[in-house]
GUVO-76524 format. One line per field, with one value per residue (C-alpha): residue number from 1; residue in three letters; x, y, z. Coordinates in Angstrom, 1 decimal, always signed. Example, Ala and Ser with C-alpha at 12.3 -4.5 7.8 and 13.67 -1.06 7.14 Angstrom:
! GUVO-76524
resi: (1;2)
resn: (ALA;SER)
u: (+12.3;+13.7)
v: (-4.5;-1.1)
w: (+7.8;+7.1)
//
This chain:
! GUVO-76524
resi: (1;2;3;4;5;6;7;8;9;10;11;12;13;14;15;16;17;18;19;20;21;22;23;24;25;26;27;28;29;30;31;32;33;34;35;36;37;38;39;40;41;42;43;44;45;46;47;48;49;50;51;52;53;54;55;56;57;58;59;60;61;62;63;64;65;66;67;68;69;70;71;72;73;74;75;76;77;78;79;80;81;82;83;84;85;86;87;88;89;90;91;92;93;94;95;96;97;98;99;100;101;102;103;104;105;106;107;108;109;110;111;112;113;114;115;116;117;118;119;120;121;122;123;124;125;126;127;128;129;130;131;132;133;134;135;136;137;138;139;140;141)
resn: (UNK;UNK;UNK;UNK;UNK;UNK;UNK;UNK;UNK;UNK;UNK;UNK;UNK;UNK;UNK;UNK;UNK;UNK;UNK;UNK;UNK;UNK;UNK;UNK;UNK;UNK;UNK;UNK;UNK;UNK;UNK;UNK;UNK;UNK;UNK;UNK;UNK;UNK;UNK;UNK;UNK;UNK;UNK;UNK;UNK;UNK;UNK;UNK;UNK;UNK;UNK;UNK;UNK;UNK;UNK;UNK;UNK;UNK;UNK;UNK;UNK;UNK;UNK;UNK;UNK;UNK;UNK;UNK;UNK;UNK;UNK;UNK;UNK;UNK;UNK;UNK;UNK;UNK;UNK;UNK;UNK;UNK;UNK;UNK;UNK;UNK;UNK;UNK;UNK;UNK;UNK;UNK;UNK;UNK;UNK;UNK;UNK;UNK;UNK;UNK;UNK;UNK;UNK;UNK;UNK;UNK;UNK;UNK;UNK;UNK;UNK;UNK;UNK;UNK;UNK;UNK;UNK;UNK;UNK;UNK;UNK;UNK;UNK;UNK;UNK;UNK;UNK;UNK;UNK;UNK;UNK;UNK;UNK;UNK;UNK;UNK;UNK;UNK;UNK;UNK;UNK)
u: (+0.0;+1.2;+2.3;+4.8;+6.3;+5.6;+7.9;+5.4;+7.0;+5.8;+5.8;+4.3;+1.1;+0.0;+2.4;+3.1;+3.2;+5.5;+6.3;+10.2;+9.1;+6.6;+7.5;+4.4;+2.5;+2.7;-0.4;-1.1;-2.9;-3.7;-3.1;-0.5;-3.6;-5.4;-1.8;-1.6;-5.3;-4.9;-1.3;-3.5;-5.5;-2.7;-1.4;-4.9;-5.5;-1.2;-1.8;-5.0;-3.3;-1.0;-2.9;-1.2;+1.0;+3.1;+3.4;+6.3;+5.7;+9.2;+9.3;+8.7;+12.2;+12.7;+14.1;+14.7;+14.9;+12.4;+9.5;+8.5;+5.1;+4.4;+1.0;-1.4;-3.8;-7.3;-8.4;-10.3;-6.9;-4.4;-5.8;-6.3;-2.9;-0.8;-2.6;-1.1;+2.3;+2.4;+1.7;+4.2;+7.0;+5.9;+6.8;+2.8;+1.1;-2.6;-3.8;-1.3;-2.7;-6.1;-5.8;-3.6;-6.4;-9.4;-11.0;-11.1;-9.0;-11.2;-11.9;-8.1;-8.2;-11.2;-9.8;-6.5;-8.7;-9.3;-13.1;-14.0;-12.1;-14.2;-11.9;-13.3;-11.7;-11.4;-10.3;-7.4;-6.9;-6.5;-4.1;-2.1;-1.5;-0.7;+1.4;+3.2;+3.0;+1.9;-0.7;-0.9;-3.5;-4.5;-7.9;-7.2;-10.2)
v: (+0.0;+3.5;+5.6;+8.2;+9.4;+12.6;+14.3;+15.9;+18.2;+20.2;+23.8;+25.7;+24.5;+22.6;+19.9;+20.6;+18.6;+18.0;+15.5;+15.4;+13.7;+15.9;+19.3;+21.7;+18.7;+19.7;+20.4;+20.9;+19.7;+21.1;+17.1;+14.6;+12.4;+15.3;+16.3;+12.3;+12.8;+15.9;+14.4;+11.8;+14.1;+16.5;+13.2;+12.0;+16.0;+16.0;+12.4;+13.2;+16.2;+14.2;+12.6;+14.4;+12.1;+15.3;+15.5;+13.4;+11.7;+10.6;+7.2;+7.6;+7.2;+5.1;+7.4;+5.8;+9.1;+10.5;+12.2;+10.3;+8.6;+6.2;+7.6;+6.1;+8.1;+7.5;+4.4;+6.2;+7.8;+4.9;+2.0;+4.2;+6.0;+2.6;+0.7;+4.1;+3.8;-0.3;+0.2;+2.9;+0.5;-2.0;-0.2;-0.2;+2.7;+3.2;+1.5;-1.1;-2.3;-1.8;-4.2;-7.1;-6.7;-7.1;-3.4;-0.6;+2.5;+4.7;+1.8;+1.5;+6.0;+5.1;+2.8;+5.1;+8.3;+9.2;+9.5;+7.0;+4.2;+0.8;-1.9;-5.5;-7.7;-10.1;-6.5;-6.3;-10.1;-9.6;-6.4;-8.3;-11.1;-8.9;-6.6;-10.0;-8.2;-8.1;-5.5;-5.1;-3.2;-2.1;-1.9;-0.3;+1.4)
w: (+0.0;-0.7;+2.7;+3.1;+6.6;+7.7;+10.1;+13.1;+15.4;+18.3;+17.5;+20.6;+21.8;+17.9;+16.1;+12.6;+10.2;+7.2;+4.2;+3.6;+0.3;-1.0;-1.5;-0.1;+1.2;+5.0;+7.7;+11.7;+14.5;+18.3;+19.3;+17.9;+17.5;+15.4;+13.4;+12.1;+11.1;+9.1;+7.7;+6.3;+4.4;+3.5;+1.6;+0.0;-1.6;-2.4;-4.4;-5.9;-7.5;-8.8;-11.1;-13.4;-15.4;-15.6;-11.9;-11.1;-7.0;-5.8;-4.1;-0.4;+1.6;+5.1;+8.1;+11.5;+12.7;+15.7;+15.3;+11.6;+11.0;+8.2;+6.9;+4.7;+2.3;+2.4;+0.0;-2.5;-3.7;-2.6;-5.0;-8.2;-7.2;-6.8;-9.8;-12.0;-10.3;-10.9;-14.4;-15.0;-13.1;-15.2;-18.5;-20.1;-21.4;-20.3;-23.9;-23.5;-20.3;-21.3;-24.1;-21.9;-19.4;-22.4;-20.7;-23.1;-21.9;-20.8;-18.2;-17.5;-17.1;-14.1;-12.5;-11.8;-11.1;-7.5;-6.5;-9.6;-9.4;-7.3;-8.6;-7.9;-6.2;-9.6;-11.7;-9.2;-9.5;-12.6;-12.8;-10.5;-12.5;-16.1;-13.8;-12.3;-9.1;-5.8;-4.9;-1.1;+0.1;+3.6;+5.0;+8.2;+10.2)
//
């Protein structure tokens, strides 16, 4: 599943809240409790920006370093997100893996567009098995 670490300090009486990885993707919170909440959706709006194929996301990086959360976007964004970055890895335009996967592409465009994508469980099945790769998702309450 996709996740990123933010770095959450204190800063007064809040905790703020940055993304080492993503430039501008930063938020607050009066609680450290509230600032992972409002990291998660700092990350969900920064990745459902980038659906831009434009937009370049770096890989997230591992610190061992204090004060650095591993933070998950909210699923609506994560699944379309990760199926577009799996694709890309794998070296297959949108039209390419549209016709290995027997959908047209406009199917393929859904299924990576945050707020429209509802993959079955057989659709990611399947992308799995043209994309010889795991997907691991998270469903985490």
């Amino acid at each position: 599943m996709i996740k990123y670490q933010a770095k959450i300090l204190k800063d007064g009486k809040s905790y703020a809240v940055e993304f080492p990885d993503l430039p501008g993707c930063f938020s607050m919170g009066e609680t450290l409790e509230e600032a992972k909440f409002m990291a998660q959706d700092a990350l969900t709006l920064y990745l459902e920006e980038a659906r831009n194929p434009k937009w370049d996301v770096p890989p997230p990086k591992i610190r061992k370093a204090k004060n650095f959360y591993w933070i998950r976007p909210r699923l609506e964004v994560a699944i379309p997100f990760m199926l577009r970055q799996k694709r890309i890895q794998a070296g297959f335009t949108q039209s390419q893996m549209a016709q290995k996967l027997g959908i047209t592409t406009q199917q393929l465009q859904k299924l990576e567009t945050p707020g429209k994508s509802n993959p079955t469980v057989k659709t990611l099945a399947k992308i799995s098995e043209v994309l010889e790769a795991n997907l691991e998702i998270d469903l985490v309450a």
